[in-house]
N, CA, C and O atoms as a GROMACS GRO file, in nm:
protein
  276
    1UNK      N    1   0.840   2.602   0.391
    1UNK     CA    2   0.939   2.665   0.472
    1UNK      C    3   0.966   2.576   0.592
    1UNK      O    4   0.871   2.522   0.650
    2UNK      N    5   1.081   2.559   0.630
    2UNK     CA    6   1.150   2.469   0.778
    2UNK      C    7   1.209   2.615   0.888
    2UNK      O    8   1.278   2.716   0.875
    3UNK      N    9   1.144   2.557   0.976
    3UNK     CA   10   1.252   2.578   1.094
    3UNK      C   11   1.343   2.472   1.154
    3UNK      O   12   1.315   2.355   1.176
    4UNK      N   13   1.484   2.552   1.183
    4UNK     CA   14   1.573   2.435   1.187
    4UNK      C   15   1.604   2.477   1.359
    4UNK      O   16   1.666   2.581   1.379
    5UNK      N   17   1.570   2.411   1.453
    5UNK     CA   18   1.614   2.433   1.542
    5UNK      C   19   1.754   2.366   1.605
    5UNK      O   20   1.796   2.257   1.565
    6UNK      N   21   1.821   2.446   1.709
    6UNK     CA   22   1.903   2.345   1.777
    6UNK      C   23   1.930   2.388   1.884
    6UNK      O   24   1.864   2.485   1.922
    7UNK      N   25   2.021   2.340   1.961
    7UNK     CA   26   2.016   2.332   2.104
    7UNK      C   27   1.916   2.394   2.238
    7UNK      O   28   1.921   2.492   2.313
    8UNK      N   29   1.850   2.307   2.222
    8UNK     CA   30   1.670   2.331   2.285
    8UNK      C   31   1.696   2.290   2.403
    8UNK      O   32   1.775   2.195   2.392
    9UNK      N   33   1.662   2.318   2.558
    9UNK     CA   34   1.634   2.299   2.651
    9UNK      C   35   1.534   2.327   2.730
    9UNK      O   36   1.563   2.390   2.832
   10UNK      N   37   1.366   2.284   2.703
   10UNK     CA   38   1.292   2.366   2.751
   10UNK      C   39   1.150   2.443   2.678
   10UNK      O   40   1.056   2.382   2.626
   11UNK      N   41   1.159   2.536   2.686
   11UNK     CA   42   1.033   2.532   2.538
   11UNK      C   43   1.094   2.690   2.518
   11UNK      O   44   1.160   2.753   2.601
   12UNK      N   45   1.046   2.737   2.370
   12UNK     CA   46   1.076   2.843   2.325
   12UNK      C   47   0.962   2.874   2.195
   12UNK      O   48   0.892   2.795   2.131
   13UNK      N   49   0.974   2.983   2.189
   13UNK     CA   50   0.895   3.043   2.062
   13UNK      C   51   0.945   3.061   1.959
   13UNK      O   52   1.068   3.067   1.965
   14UNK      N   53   0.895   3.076   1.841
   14UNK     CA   54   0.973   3.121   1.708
   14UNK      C   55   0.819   3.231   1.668
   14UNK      O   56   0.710   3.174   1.678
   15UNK      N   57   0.819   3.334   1.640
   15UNK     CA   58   0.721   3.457   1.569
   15UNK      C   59   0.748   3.511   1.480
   15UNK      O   60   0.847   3.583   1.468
   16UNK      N   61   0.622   3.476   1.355
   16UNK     CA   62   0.679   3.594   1.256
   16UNK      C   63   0.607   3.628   1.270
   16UNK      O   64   0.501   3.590   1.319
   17UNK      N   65   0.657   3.750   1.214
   17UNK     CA   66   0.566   3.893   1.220
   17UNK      C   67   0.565   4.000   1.073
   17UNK      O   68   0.642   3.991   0.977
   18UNK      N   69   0.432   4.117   1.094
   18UNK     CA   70   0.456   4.152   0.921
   18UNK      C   71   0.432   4.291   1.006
   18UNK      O   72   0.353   4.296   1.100
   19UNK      N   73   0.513   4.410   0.958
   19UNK     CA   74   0.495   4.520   1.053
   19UNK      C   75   0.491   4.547   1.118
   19UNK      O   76   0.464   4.664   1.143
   20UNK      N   77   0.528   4.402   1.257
   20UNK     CA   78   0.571   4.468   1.409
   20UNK      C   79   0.451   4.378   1.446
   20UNK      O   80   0.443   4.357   1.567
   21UNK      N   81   0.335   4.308   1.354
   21UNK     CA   82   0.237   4.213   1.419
   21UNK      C   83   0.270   4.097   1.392
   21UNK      O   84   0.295   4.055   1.279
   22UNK      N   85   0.273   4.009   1.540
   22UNK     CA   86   0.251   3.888   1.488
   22UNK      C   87   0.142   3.826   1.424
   22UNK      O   88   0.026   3.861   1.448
   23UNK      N   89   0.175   3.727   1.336
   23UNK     CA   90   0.099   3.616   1.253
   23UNK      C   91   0.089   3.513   1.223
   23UNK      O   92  -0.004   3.460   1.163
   24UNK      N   93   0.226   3.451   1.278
   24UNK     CA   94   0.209   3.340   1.326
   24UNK      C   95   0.346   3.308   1.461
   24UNK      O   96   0.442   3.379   1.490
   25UNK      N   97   0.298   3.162   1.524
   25UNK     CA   98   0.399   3.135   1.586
   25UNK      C   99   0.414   3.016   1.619
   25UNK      O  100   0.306   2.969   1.653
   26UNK      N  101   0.516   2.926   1.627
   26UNK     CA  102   0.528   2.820   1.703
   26UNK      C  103   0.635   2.773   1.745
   26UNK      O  104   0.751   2.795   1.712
   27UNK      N  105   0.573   2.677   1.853
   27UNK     CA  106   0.597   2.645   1.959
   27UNK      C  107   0.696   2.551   1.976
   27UNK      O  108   0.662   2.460   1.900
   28UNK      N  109   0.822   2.511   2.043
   28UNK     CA  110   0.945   2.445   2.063
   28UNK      C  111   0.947   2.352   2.204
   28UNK      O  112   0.946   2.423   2.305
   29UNK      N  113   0.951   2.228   2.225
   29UNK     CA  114   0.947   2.175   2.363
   29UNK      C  115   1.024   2.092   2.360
   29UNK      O  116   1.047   2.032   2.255
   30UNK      N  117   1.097   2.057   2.494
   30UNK     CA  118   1.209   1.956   2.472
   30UNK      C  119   1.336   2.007   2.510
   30UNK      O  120   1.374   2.107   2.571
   31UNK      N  121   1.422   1.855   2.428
   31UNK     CA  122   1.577   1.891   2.501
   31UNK      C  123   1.626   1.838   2.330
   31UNK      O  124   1.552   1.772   2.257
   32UNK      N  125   1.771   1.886   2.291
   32UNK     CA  126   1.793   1.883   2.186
   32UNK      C  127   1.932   1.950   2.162
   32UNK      O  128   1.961   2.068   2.180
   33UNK      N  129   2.033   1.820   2.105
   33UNK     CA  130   2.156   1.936   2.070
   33UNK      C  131   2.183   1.918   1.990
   33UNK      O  132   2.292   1.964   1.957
   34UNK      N  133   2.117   1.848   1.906
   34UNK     CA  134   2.111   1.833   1.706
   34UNK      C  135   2.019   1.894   1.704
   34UNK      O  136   1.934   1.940   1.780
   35UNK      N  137   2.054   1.890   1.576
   35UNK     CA  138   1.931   1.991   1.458
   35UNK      C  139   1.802   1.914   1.463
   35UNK      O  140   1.797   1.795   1.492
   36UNK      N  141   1.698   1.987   1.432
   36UNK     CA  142   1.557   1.936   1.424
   36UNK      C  143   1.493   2.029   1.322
   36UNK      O  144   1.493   2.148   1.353
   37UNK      N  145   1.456   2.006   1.242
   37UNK     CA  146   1.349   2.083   1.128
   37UNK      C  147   1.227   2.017   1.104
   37UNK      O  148   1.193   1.904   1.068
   38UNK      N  149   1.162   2.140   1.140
   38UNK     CA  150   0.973   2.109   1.127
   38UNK      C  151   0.952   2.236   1.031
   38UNK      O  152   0.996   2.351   1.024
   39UNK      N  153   0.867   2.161   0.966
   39UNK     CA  154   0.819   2.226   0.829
   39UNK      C  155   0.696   2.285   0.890
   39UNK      O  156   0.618   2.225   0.965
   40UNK      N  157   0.687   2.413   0.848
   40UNK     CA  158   0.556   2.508   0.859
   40UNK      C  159   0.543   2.581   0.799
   40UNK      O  160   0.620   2.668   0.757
   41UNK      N  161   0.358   2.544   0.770
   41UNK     CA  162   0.318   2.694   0.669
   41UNK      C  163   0.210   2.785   0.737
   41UNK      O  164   0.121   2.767   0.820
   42UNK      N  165   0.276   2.924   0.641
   42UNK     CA  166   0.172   3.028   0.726
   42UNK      C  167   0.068   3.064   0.661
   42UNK      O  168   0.080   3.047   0.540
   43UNK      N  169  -0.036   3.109   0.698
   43UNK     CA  170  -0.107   3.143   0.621
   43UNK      C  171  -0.123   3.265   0.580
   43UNK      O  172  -0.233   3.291   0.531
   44UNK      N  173  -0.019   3.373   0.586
   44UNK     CA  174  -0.016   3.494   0.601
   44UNK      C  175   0.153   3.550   0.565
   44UNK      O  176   0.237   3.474   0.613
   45UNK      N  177   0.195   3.638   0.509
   45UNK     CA  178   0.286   3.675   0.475
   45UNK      C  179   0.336   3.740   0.584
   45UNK      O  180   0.269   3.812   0.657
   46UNK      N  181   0.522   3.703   0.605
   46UNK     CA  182   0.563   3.783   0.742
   46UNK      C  183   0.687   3.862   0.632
   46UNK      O  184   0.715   3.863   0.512
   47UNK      N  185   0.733   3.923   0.754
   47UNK     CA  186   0.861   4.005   0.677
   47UNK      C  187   0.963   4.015   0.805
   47UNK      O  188   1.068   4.068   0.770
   48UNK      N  189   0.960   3.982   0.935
   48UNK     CA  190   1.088   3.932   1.039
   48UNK      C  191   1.013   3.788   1.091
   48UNK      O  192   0.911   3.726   1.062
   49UNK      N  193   1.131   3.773   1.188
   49UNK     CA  194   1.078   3.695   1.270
   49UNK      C  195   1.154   3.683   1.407
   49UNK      O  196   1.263   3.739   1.399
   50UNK      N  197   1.133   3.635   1.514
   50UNK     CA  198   1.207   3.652   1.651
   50UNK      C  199   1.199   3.530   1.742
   50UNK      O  200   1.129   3.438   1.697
   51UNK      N  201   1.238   3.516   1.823
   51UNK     CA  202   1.261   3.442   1.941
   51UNK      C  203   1.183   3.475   2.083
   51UNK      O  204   1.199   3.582   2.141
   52UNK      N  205   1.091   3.363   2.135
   52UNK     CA  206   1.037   3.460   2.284
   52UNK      C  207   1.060   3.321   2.292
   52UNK      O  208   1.038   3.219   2.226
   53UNK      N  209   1.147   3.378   2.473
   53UNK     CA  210   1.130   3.191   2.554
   53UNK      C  211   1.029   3.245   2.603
   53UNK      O  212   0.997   3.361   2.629
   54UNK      N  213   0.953   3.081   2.619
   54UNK     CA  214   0.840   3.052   2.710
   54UNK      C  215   0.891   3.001   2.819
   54UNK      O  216   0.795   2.997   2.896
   55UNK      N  217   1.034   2.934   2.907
   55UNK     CA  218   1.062   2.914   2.974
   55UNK      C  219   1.189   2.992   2.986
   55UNK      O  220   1.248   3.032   2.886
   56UNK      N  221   1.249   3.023   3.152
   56UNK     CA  222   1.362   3.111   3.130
   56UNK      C  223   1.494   3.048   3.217
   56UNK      O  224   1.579   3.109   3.282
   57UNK      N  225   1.484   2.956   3.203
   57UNK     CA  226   1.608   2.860   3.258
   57UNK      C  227   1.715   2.921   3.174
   57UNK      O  228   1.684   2.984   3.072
   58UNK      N  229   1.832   2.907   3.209
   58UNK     CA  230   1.970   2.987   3.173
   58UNK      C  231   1.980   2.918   3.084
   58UNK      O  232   1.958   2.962   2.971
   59UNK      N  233   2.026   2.760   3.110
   59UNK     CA  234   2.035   2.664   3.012
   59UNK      C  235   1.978   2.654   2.878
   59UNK      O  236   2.038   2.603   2.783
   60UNK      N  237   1.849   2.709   2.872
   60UNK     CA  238   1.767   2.770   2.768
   60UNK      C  239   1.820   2.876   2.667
   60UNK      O  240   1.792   2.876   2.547
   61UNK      N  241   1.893   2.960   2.724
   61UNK     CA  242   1.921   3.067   2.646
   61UNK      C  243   2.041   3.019   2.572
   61UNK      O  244   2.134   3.099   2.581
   62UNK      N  245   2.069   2.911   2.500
   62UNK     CA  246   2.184   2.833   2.396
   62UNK      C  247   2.069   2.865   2.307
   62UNK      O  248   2.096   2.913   2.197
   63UNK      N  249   1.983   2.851   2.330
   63UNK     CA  250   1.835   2.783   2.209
   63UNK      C  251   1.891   2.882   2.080
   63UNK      O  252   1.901   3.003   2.102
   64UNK      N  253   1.924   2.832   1.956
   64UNK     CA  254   1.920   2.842   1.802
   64UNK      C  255   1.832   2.769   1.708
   64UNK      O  256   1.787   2.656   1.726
   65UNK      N  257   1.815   2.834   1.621
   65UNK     CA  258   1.740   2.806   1.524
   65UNK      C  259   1.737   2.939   1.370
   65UNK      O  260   1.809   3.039   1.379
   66UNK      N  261   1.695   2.928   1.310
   66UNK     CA  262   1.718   2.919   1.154
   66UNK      C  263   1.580   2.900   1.048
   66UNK      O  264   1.520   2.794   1.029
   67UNK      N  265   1.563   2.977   1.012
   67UNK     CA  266   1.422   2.983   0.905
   67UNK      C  267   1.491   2.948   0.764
   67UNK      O  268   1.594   3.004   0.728
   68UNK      N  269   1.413   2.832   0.674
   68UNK     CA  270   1.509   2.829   0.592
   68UNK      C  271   1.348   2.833   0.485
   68UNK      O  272   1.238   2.825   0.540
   69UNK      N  273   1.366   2.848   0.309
   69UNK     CA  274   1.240   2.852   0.219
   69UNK      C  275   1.238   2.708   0.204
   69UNK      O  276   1.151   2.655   0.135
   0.00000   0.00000   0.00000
């Protein structure tokens, strides 16, 4: 599985979660207005997933990204 991030300013989270718990998460740092995909595996089955900034600069809140199999 990839996450495809894009327009990053800063650091941000990506969480999945299976029933409202998280299980995994990671971590986003940097500046970025192309795409970037980092491949990660979980070790645990999720069923959503969400967004938490770790930083809250305005500029930050462009941050996208994309879970792809």
């Amino acid at each position: 599985m990839k996450v495809i991030v894009s327009k990053l300013l800063g650091s941000a989270e990506v969480e999945f979660l299976r029933d409202g718990v998280v299980v995994h998460r990671e971590r986003f740092e940097g500046k970025t207005n192309s795409s970037y995909a980092r491949t990660i595996r979980t070790s645990e089955a999720f069923d959503t997933h969400r967004c938490r900034f770790v930083t809250a600069a305005p500029a930050n809140q462009a941050f996208a990204y994309e879970v792809v199999a």
